[in-house]
N, C-alpha and C positions, 0 to 999 in steps of 0.2 A: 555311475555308482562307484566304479573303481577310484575315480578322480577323489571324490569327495571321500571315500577311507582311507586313501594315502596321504591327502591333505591332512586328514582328523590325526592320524599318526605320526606325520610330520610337524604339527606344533608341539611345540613349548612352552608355550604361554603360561600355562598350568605350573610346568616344574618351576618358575622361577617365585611364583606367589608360595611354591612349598618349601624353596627354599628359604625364603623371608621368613614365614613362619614357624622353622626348624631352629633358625636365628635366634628369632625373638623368645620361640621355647626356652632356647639355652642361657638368655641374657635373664631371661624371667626367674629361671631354677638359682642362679648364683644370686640375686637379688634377694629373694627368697631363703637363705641359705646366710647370706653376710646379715640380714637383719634377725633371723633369728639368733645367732650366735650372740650380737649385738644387744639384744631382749635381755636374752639370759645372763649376760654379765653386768647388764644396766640392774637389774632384778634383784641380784649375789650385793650390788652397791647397795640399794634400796634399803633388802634389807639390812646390812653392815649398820648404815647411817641408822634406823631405826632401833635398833637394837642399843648402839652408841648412847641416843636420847633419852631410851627408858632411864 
């Protein structure tokens, strides 16, 4: 029984999948972030141009 909870204690197998996904969190939030920015000014042209037309 000791074997097997210092074993269980001793991997890390775990922290590297959390680390991946701590990654991908932060690639996700800036992607998220540069396209909205990107919306809102595409948005501000939109309506420019439509306005322009009337």
């Amino acid at each position: 029984m000791r074997r097997l909870l210092a074993r269980f204690f001793s991997d890390e197998c775990g922290a590297t999948a959390i680390e991946y996904c701590l990654i991908a969190a932060g690639i996700s939030i800036v992607i998220v972030t540069a396209v909205n920015g990107i919306g809102s000014a595409l948005s501000t042209k939109f309506t420019e141009v439509s306005a322009s037309i009337k």
